[in-house]
N, C-alpha and C positions, 0 to 999 in steps of 0.2 A: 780433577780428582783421579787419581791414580788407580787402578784394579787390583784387586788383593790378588794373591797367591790361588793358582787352582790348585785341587788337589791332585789332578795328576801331574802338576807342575814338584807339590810337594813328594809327592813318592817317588818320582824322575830320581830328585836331588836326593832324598835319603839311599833310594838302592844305591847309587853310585858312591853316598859318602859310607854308607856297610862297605861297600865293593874295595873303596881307596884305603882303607883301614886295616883290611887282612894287610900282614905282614909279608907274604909271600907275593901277591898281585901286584903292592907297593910296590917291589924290591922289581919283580920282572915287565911290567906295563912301563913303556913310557907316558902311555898319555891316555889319559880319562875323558870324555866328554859326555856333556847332556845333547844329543841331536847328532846324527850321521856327519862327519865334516865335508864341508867340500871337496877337501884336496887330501888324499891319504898322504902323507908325507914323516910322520911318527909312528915307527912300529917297534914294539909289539901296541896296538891300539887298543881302546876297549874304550864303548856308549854306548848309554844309554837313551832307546828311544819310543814314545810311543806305538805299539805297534799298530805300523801299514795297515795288517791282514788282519789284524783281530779287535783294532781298539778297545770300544768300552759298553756294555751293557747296566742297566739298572733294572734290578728288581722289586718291586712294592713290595715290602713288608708291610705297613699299616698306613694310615694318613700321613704323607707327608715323610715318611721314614723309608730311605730304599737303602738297600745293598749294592751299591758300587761295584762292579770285576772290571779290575782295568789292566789291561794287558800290555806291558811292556816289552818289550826285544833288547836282552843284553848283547854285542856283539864283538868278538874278540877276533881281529883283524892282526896275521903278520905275513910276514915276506920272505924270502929266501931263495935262493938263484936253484936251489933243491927242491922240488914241491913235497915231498916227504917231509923234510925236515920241517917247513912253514905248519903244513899238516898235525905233524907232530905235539910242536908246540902251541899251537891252537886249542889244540884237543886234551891238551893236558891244562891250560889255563884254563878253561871254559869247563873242564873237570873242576878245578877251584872253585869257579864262582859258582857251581850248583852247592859246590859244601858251605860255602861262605852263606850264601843266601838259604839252606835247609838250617844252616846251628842259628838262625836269625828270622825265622818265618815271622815275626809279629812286625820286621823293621823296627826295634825299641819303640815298641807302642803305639805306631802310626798306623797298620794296619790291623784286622783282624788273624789273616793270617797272611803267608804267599805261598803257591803251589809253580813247583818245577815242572811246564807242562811239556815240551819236547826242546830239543837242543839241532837244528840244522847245519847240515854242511854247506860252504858257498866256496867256487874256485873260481880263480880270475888269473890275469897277468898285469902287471905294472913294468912295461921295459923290457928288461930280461930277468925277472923274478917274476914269482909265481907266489901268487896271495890265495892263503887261505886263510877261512872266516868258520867262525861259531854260532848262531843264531840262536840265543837262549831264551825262549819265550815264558815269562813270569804273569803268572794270575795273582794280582792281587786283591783281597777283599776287604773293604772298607763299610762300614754302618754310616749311614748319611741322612743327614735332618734338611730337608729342602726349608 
């Protein structure tokens, strides 16, 4: 017997499919993913993942009824032999998906609401580029019947 869907299996897949839908993220992302990939090797990148630092809390509302916060990490990943420019662009994408995900806080009905809670900088190197990254940490809140 196979395991259903979790929920934060479910809201992974909806932010990312809000996220691949904006018309502008389309056009400039090459690659979407649910989970960190192994190997950077498509950029501009952008996944989604549960988050490391904060995962997930439940709060008792009544018998058996909790409120869910589950916290996600959006993170937009690119490269450039310039680290301003990777910079740059980073920071203007990850400006997108805070808009994309504020004109859309319910996720078309799946959650309660989502709150934009901070946006991180991350800097690395790949070769002779220079990767920089966005860490856009999302609180979502869910009503849940144990």
């Amino acid at each position: 017997m196979a395991l259903d869907k979790s929920l934060v299996e479910a809201v992974m897949e909806k932010v990312l499919e809000v996220l691949r839908s904006d018309e502008v993220l389309a056009s400039e992302i090459r690659a979407f993913r649910l989970c960190e990939p192994l190997k950077l090797v498509e950029f501009p990148l952008l996944y989604v993942e549960f988050s490391p630092s904060s995962g997930e809390e439940f709060a008792i509302r009544s018998s058996g009824l909790y409120e869910r916060r589950i916290r996600l990490d959006v993170c937009v990943v690119d490269r450039h032999v310039e680290p301003e420019k990777a910079d740059i662009k980073v920071f203007r994408l990850a400006e997108r998906v805070c808009r994309t995900i504020a004109s859309n806080p319910r996720l078309d009905g799946l959650v309660e609401d989502t709150v934009i809670e901070k946006v991180l900088p991350g800097y690395g190197v790949l070769g002779d580029h220079a990767i920089s990254q966005a860490r856009i940490t999302l609180l979502c809140r869910v009503m849940w019947r144990a």
